[in-house]
Backbone bond lengths (Angstrom), bond angles and torsions (degrees), N, CA, C in turn:
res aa  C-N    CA-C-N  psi(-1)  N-CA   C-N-CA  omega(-1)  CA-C   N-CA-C  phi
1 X - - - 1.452 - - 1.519 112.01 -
2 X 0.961 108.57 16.55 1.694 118.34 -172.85 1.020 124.33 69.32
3 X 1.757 146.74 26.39 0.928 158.16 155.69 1.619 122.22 -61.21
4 X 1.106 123.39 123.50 1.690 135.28 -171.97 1.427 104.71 -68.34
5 X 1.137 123.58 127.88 1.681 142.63 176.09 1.226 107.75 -66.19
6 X 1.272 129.07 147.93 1.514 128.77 -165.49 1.999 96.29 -87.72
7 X 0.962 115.44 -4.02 1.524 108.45 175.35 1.344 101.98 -89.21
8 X 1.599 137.70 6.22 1.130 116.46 -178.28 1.322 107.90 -139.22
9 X 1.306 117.09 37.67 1.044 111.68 166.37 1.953 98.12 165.49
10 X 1.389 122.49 176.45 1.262 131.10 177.63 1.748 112.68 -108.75
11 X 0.759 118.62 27.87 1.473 116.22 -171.85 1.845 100.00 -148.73
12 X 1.310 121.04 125.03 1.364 135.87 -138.79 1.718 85.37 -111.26
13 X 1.277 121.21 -7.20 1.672 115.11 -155.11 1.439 92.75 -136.64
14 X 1.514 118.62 34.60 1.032 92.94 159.07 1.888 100.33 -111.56
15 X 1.671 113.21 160.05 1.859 124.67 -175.34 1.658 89.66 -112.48
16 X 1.036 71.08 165.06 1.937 98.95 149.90 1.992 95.20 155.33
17 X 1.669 65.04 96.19 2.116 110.16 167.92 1.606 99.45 -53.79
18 X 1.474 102.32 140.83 1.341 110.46 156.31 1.494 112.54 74.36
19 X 1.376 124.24 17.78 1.538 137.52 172.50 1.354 112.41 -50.11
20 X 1.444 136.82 82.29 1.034 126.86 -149.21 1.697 92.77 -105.67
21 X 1.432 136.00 17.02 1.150 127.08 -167.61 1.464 103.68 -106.34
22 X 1.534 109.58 171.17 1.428 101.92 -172.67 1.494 129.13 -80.59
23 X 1.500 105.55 5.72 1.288 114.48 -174.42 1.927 98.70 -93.22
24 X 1.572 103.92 130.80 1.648 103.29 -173.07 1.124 89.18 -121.61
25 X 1.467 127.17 77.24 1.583 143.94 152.87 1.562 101.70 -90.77
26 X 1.457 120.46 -12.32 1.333 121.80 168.86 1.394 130.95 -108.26
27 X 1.550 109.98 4.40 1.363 126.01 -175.54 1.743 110.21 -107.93
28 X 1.403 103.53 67.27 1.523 104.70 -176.85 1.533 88.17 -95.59
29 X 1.422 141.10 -75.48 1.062 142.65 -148.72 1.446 125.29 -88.25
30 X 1.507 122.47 113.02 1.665 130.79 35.34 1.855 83.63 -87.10
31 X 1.391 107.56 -147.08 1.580 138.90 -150.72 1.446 92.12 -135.20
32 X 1.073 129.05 66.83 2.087 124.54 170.36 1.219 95.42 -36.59
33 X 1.563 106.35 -76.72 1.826 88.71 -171.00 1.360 123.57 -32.29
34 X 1.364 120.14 -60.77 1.120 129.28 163.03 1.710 137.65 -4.96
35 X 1.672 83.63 -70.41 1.694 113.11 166.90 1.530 93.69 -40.36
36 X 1.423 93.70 -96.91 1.813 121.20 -158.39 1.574 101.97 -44.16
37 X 1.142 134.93 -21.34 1.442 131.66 164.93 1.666 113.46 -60.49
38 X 1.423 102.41 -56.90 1.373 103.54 177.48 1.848 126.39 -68.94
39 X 1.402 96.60 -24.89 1.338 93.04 -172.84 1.667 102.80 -99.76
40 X 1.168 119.30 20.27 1.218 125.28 164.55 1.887 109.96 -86.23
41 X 1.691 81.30 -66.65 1.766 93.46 -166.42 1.744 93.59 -63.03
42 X 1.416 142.01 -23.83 1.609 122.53 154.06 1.084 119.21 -36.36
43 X 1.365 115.54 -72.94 1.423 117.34 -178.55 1.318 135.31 -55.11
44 X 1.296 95.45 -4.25 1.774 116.22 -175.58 1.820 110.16 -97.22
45 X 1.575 93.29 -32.55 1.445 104.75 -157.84 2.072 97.83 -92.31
46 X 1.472 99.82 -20.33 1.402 95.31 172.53 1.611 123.35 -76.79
47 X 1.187 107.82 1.08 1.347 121.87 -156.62 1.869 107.15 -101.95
48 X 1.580 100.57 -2.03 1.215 107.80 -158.28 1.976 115.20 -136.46
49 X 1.053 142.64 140.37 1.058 142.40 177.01 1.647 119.60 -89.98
50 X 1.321 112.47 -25.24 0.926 126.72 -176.07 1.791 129.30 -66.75
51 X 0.973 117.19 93.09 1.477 118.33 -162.35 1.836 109.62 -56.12
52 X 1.089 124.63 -44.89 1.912 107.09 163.72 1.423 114.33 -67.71
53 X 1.335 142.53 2.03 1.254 136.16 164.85 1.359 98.89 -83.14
54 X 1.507 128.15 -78.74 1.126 90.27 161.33 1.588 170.24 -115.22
55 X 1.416 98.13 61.73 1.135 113.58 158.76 1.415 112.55 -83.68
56 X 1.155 141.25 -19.14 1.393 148.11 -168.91 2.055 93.98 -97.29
57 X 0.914 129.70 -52.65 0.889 137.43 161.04 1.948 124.89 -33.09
58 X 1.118 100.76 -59.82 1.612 115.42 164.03 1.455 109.82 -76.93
59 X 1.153 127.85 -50.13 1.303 144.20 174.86 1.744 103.54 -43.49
60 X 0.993 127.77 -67.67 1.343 143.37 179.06 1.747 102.27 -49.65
61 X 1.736 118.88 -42.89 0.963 102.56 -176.82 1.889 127.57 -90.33
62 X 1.343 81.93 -9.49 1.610 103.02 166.29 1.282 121.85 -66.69
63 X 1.350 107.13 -36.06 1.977 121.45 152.48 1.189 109.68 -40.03
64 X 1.230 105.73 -82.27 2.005 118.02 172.86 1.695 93.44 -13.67
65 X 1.202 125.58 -91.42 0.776 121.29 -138.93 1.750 109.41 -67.24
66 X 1.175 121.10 -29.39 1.113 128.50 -173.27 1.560 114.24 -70.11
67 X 0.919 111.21 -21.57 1.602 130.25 174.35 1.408 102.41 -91.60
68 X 1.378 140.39 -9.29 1.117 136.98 174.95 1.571 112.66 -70.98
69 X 1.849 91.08 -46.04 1.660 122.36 -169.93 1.334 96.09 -85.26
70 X 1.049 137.45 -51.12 1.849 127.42 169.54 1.510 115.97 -43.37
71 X 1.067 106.51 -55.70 2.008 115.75 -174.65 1.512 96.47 -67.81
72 X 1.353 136.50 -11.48 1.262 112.77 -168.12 1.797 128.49 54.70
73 X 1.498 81.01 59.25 1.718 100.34 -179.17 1.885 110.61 -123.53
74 X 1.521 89.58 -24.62 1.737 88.95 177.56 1.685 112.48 -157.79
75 X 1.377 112.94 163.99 1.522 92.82 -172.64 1.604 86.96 -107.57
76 X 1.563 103.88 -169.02 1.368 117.27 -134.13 1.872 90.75 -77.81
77 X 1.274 126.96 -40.69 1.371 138.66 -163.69 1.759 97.85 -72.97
78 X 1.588 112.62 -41.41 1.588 112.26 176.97 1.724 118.93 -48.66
79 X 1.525 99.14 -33.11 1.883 116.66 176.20 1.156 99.14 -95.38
80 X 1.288 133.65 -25.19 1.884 100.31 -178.40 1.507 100.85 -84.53
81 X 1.614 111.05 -24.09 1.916 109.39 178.80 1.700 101.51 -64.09
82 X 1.212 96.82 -34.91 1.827 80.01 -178.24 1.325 115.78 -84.82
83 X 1.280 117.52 -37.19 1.746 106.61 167.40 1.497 109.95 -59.91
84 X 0.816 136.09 -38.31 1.405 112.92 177.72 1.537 111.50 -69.33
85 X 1.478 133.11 -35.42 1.108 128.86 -175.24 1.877 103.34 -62.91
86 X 1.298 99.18 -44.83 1.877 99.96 -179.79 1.514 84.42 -65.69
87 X 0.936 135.15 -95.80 1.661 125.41 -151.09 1.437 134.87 -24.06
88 X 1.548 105.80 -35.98 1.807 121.18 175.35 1.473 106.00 -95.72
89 X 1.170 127.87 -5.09 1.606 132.21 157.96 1.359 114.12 -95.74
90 X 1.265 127.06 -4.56 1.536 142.83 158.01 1.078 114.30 -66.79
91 X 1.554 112.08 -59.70 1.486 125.14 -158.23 1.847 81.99 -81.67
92 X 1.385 128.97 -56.39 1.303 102.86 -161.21 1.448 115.05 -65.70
93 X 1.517 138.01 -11.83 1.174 146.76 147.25 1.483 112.90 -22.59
94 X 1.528 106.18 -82.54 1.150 127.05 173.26 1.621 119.53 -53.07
95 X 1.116 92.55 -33.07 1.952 77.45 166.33 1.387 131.86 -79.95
96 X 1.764 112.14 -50.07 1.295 121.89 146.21 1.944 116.35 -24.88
97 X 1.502 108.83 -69.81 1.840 81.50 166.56 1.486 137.31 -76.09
98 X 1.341 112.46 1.95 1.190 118.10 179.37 2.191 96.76 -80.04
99 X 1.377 113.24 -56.55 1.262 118.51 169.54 2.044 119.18 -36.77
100 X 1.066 96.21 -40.18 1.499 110.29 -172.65 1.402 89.33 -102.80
101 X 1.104 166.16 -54.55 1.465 125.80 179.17 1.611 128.59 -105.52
102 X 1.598 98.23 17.64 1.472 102.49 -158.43 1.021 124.02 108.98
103 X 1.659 123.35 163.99 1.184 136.54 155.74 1.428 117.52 -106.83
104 X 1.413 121.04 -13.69 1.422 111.53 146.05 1.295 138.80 -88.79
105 X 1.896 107.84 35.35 1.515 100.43 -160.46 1.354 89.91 -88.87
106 X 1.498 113.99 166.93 1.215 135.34 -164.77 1.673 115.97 -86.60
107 X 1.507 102.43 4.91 1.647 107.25 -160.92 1.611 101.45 -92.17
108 X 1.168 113.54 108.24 1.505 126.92 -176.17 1.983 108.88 -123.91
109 X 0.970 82.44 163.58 1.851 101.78 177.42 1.749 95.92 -132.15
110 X 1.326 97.63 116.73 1.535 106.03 -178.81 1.932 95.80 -131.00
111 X 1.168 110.86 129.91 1.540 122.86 169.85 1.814 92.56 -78.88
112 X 1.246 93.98 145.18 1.310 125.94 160.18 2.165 134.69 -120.65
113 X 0.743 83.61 112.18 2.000 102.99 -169.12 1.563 91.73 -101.21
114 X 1.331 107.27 126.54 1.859 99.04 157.65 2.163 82.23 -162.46
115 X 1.434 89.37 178.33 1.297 106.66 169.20 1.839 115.84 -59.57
116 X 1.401 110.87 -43.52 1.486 102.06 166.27 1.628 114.28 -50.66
117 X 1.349 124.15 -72.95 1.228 124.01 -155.26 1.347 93.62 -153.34
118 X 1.643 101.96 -156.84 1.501 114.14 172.22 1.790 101.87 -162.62
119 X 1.728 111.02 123.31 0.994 109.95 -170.33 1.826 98.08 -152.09
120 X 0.974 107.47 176.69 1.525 118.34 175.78 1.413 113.28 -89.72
121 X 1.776 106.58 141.45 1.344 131.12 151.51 1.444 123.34 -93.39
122 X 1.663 116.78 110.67 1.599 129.75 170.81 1.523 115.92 -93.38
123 X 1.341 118.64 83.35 1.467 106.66 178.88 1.577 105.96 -95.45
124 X 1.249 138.17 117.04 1.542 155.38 118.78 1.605 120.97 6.18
């Protein structure tokens, strides 16, 4: 949206719309990473009953963002606009397949922990 990146300068309010060049010192706002982090681990986290999946799931994407704001790539409002944008494009993901196959369909994402390893369950 044309918003200035906190690595290039000290002032969070400054725009300039329509930056069509290849330099994205003006493409802080929303946080893509951001987004696509969150609207991943939604769609992941609806899929599951298990409260540390997703917490690890959200958790992971709360990283994303925090590493956005550490590296000096976005300020703090650029990652909460994009987590919310990934999160309500998650949930409408997840509802749309919940609508089309049910709410009793059987298709889950279950983590698995044992003494062998630790890997994922995809049931269909």
């Amino acid at each position: 949206m044309g918003r200035r990146r906190p690595f290039a300068g000290e002032n969070q309010l400054v725009f300039k719309s329509f930056n069509a060049g290849t330099d994205n010192t003006y493409l802080s706002l929303p946080s893509g990473h951001t987004t696509a982090a969150f609207s991943v681990s939604t769609v992941l986290a609806a899929y599951s009953d298990n409260l540390a999946w997703k917490t690890f799931c959200y958790g992971s994407a709360v990283l994303v963002g925090a590493a956005r704001i550490y590296h000096d790539r976005h300020w703090l409002s650029d990652v909460f606009l994009g987590g919310m944008i990934g999160y309500h494009v998650g949930k409408f993901v997840s509802n749309q397949d919940h609508r089309t196959y049910g709410e009793s369909s059987a298709r889950r994402f279950r983590p698995i922990i044992s003494a062998q390893g630790v890997g994922l369950s995809f049931s269909f």
